[in-house]
C-alpha positions in Angstrom: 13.1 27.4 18.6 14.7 24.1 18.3 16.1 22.4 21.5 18.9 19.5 22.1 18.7 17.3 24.5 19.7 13.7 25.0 17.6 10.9 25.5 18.8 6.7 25.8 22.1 7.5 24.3 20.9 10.1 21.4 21.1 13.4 20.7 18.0 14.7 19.9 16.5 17.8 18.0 13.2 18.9 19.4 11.5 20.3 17.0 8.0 22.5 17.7 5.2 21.4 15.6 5.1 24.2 12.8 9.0 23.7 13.1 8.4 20.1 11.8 6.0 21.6 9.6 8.5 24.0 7.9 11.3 21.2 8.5 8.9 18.8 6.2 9.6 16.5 8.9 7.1 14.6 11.4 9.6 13.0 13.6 13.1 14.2 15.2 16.2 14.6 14.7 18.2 12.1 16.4 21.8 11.0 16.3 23.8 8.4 18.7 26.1 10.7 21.2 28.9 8.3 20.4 28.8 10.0 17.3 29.6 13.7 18.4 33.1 14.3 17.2 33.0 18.1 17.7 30.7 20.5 19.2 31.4 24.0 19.8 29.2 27.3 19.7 29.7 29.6 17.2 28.9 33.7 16.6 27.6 33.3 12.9 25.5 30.0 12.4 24.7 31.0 8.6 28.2 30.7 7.8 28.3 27.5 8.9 25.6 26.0 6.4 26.7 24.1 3.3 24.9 22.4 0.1 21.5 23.1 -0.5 18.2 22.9 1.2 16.2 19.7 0.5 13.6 19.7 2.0 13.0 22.7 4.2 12.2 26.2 4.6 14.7 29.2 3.8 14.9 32.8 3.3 18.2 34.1 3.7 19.2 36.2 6.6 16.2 34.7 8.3 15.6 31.4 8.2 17.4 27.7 7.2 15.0 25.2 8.6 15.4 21.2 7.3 17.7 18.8 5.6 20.5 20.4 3.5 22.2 17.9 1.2 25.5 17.8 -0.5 28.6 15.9 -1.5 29.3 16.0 2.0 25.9 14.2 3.0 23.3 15.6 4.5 23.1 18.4 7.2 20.0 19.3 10.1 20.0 23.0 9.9 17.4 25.3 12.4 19.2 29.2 12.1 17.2 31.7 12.9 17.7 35.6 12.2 21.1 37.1 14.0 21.2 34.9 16.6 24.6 32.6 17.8 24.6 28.9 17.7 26.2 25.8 18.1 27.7 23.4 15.8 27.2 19.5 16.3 30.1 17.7 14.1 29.0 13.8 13.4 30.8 11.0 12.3 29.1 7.7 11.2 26.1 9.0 11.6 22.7 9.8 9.2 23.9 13.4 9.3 26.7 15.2 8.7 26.4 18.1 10.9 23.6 19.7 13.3 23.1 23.9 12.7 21.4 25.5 15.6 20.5 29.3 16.8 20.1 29.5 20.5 19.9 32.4 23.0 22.6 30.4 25.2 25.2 28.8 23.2 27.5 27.6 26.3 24.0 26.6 28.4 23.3 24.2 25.1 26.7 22.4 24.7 26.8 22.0 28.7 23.2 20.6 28.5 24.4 17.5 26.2 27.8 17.1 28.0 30.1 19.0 26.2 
């Protein structure tokens, strides 16, 4: 499952290697803290998703894994199953917003200060 964590003054996704794989990415996710306007856990990650996946892996109900683009930007989604989340809002950063599942929503947001 994808992690956050911060590292020389980003937020960073962790992803595991076949996440990258379904992810179509190779690297991480990263986005300057200063950039955090919002972050707060949520009960329902999927209803939190917007626009459409591009690149990535999805199956409804089960998984949302990669970039999801819109008029909005683009998005950093990793929702697993029935699981709760968090939300990461961003401003002026190269994403919009960063969708999580996680076992330990309140644990995650303390982790990276908020």
């Amino acid at each position: 499952m994808a992690t956050l964590a911060l590292s020389d003054g980003d937020l960073v996704v962790r992803l595991s290697p076949l996440e990258k794989l379904g992810a179509f990415r190779f690297d991480e996710v990263r986005a300057p803290v200063s950039s955090i306007s919002d972050a707060r856990p949520v009960d329902d990650p999927w209803s939190e998703l917007r626009g459409i996946r591009s690149p990535g892996t999805g199956l409804p109900g089960v998984i949302a894994l990669g970039t999801r683009r819109g008029s909005f930007g683009k998005d950093f989604a990793a929702v697993y199953g029935k699981r709760p989340g968090v939300v990461i809002e961003l401003d002026g950063a190269d994403w919009g917003r960063i969708v999580l599942t996680t076992d330990d929503p309140a644990g995650t947001l303390r982790s990276i200060g908020r």
